[in-house]
VEXMIDREN-427190 format. One record per residue: residue number from 0; residue in three letters; x, y, z of N, C-alpha, C in turn. Coordinates in nm, 2 decimals. Layout:
<rs>
R  NUM  ala  X  Y  Z  X  Y  Z  X  Y  Z
...
</rs>
This chain:
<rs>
R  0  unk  -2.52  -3.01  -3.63  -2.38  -2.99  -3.59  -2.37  -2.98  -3.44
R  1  unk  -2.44  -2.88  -3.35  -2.39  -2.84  -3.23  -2.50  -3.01  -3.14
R  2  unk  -2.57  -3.12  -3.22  -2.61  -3.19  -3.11  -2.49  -3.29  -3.15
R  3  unk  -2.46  -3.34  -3.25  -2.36  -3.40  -3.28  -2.22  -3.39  -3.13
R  4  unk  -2.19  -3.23  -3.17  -2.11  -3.17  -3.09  -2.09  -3.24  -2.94
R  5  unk  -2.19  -3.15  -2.92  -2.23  -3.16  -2.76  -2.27  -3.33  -2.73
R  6  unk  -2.32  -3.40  -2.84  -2.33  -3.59  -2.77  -2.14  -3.60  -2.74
R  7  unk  -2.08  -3.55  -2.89  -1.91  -3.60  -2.83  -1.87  -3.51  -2.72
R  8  unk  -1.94  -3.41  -2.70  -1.82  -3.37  -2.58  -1.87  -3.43  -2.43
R  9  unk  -1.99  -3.47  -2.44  -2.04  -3.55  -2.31  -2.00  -3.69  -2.30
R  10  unk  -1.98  -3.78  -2.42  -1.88  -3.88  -2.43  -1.73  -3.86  -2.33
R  11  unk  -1.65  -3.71  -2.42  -1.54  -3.71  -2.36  -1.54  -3.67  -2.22
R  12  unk  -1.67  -3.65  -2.17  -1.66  -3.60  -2.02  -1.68  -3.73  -1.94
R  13  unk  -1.73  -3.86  -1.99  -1.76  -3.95  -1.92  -1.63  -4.01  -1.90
R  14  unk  -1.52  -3.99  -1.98  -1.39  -4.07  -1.96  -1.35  -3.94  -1.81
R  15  unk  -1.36  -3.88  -1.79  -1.30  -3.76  -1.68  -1.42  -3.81  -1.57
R  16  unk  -1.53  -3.82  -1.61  -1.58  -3.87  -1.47  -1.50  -4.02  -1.37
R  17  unk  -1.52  -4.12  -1.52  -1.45  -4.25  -1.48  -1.30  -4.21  -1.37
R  18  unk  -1.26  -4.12  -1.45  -1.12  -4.06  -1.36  -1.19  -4.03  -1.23
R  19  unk  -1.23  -3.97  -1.21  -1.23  -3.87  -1.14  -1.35  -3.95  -0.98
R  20  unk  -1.40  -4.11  -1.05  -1.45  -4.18  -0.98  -1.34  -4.28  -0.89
R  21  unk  -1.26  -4.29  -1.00  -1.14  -4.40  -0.94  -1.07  -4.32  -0.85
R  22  unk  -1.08  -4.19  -0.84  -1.00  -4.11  -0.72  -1.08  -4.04  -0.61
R  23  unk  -1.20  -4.09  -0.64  -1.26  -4.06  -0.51  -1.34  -3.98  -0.51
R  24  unk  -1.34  -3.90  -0.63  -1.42  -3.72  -0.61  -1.51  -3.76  -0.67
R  25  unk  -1.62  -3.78  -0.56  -1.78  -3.80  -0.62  -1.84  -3.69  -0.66
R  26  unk  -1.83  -3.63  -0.57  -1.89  -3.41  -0.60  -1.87  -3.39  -0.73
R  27  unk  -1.75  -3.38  -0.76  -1.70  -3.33  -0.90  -1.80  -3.43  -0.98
R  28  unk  -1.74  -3.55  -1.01  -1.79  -3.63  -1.11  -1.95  -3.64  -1.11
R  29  unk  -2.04  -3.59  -1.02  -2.17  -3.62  -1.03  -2.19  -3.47  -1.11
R  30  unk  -2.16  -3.38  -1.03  -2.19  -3.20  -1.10  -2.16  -3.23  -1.25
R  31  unk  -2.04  -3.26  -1.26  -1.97  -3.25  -1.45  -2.07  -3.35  -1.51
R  32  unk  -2.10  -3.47  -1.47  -2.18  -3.55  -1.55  -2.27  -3.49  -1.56
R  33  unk  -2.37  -3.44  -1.46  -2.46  -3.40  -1.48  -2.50  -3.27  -1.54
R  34  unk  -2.39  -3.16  -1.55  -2.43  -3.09  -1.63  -2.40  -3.06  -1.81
R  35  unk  -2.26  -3.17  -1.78  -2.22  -3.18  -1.92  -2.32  -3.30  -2.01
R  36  unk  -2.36  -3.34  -1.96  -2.45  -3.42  -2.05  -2.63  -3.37  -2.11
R  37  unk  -2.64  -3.29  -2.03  -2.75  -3.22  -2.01  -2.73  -3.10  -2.11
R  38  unk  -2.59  -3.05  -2.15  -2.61  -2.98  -2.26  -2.70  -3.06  -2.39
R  39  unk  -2.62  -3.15  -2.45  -2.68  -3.19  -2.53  -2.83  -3.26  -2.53
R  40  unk  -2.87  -3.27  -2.44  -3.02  -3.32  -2.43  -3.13  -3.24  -2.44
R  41  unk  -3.04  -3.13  -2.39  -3.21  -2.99  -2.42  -3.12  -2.91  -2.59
R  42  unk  -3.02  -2.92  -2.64  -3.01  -2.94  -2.75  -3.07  -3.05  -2.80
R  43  unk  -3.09  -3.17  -2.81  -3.21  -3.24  -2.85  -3.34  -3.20  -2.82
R  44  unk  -3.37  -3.20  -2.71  -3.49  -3.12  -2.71  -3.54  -3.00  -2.76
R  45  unk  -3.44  -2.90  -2.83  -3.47  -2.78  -2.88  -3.55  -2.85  -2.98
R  46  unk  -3.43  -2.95  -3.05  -3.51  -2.98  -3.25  -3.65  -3.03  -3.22
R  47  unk  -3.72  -3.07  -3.07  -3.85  -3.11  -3.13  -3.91  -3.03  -3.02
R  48  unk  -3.91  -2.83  -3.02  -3.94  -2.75  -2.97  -4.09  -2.74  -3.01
R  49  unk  -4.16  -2.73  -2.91  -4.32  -2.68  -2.96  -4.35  -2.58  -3.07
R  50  unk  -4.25  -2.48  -3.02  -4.26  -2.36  -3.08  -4.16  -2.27  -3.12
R  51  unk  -4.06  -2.15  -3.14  -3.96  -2.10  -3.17  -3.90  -2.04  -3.03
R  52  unk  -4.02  -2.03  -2.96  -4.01  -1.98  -2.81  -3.98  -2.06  -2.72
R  53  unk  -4.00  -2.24  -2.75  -3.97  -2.34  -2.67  -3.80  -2.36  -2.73
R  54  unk  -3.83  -2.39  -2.86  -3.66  -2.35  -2.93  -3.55  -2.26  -2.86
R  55  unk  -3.57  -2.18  -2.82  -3.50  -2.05  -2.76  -3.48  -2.13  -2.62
R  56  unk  -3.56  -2.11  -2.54  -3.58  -2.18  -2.43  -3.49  -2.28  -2.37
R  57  unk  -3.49  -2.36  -2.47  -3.44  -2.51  -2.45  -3.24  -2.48  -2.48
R  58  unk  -3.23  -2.39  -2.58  -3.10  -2.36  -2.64  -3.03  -2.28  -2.51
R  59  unk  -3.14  -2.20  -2.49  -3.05  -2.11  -2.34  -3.01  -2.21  -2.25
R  60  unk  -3.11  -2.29  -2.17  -3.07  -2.40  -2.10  -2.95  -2.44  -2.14
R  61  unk  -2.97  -2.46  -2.21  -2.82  -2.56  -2.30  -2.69  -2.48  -2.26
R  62  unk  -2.72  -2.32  -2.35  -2.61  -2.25  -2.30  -2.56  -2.22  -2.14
R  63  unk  -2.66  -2.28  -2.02  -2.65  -2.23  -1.91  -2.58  -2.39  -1.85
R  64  unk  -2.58  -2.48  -1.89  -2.51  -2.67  -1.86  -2.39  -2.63  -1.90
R  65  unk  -2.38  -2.54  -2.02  -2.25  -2.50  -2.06  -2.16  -2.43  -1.98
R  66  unk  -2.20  -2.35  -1.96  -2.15  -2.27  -1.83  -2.11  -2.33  -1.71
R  67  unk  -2.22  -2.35  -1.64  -2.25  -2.46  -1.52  -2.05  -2.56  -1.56
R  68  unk  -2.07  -2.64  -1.68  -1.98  -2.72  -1.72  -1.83  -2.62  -1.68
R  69  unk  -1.84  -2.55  -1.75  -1.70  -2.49  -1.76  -1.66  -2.43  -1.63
R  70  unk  -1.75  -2.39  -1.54  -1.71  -2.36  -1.39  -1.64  -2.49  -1.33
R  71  unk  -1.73  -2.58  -1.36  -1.67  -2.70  -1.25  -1.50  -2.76  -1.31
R  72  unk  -1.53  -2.75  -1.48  -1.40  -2.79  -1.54  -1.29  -2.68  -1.48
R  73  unk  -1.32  -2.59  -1.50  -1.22  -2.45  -1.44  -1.14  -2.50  -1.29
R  74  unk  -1.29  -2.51  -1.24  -1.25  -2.53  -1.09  -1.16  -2.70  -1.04
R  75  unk  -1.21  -2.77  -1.12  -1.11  -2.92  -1.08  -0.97  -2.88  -1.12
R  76  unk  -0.96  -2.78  -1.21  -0.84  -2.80  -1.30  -0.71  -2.70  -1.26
R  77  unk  -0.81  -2.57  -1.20  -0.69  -2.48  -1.05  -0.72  -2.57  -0.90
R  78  unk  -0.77  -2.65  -0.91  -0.78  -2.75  -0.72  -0.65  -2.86  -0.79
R  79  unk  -0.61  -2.89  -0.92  -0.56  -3.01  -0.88  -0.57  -3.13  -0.82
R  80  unk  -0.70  -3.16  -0.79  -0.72  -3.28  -0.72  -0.68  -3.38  -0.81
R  81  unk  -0.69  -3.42  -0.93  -0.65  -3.53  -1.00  -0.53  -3.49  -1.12
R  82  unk  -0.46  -3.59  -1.19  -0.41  -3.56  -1.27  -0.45  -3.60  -1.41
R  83  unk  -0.50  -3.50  -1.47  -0.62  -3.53  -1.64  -0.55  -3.38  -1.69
R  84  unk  -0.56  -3.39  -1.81  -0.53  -3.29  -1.92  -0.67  -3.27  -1.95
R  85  unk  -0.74  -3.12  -1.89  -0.84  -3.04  -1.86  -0.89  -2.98  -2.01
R  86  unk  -0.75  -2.95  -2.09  -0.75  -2.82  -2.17  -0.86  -2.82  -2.29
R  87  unk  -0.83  -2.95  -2.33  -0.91  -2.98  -2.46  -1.06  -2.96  -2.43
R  88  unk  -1.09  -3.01  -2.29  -1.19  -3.02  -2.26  -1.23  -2.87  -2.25
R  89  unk  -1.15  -2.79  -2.19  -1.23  -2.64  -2.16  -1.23  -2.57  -2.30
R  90  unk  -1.13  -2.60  -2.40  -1.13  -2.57  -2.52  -1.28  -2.57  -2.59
R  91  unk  -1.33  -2.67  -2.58  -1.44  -2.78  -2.62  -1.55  -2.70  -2.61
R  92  unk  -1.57  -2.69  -2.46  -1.69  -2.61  -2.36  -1.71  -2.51  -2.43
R  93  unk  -1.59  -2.43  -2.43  -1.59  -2.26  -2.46  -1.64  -2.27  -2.62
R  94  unk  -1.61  -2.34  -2.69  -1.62  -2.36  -2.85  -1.84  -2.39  -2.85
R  95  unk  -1.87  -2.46  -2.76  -1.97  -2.50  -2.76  -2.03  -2.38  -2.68
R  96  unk  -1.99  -2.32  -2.59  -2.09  -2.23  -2.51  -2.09  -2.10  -2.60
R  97  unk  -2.05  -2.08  -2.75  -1.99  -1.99  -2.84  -2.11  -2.03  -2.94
R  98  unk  -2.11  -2.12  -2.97  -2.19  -2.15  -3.11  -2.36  -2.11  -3.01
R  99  unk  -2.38  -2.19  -2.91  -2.53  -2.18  -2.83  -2.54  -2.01  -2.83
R  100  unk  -2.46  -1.97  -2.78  -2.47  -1.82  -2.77  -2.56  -1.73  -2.91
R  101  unk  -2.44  -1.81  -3.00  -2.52  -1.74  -3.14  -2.66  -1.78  -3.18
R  102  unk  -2.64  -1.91  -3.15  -2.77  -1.98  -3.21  -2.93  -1.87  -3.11
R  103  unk  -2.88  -1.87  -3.01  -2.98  -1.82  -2.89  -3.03  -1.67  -2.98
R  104  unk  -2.86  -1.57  -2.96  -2.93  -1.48  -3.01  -3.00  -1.45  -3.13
R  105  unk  -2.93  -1.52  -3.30  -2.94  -1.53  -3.38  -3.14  -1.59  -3.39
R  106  unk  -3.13  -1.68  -3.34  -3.30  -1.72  -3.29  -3.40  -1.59  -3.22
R  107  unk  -3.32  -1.52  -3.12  -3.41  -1.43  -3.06  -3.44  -1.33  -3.19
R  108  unk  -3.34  -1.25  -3.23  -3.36  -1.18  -3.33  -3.47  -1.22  -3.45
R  109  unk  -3.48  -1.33  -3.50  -3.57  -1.37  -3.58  -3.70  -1.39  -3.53
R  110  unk  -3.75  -1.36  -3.41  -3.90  -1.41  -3.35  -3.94  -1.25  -3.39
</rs>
C-alpha cells in the first residue's frame, strides 16, 4: 500500500516539477523531485531490507523525503512563485508522512 502510495504521489509531483520547469524555478523543481521521489525508493528498499533494523532504517529515511517534501511544497505554495493547486499535494505528503510514522514506530516496538 504505502509503495504503491508513494510511486503515485511522485508521479503527481513530476507534473508540478514540469510546471515549475516551464517557469523557470530550477531550485524548487530539482529539491521536490528529488526528494519526493526518493520517498518511495527507500520504501522499496525497505521490502528488500537485510534485516528488521535495515527495515526501520530505510522507512525513517523515507519518513525524513517526506518531510524534506512537505517543507519545500509548504514553502513554493506561501512564495507564490507559480500558479499550481498545492493542496492535494500537501494533503497527500501529510497522509503519507502519517502512515511512515506508524509503520516506523509500530516496527520499532516489535524488535
Amino acid at each position: 500500500m504505502i509503495e504503491e502510495r508513494s510511486f503515485q504521489f511522485a508521479l503527481r509531483t513530476i507534473t508540478l516539477v514540469k510546471a515549475l520547469r516551464k517557469a523557470n524555478e530550477y531550485v524548487f523543481a530539482d529539491q521536490i523531485l528529488r526528494s519526493a521521489t526518493s520517498i518511495g525508493s527507500n520504501v522499496a528498499e525497505a521490502g528488500a531490507g537485510q534485516s528488521k533494523k535495515d527495515f526501520i532504517a530505510k522507512m525513517a529515511i523515507a519518513s525524513k523525503e517526506a518531510r524534506e517534501t512537505r517543507y519545500w511544497l509548504r514553502l513554493l505554495k506561501e512564495s507564490d512563485l507559480i500558479v499550481f493547486h498545492l493542496s492535494d499535494l500537501l494533503d497527500e505528503v501529510n497522509k503519507i508522512i502519517k502512515i511512515l510514522t506508524k509503520i516506523v514506530k509500530t516496527s520499532q516496538l516489535k524488535t
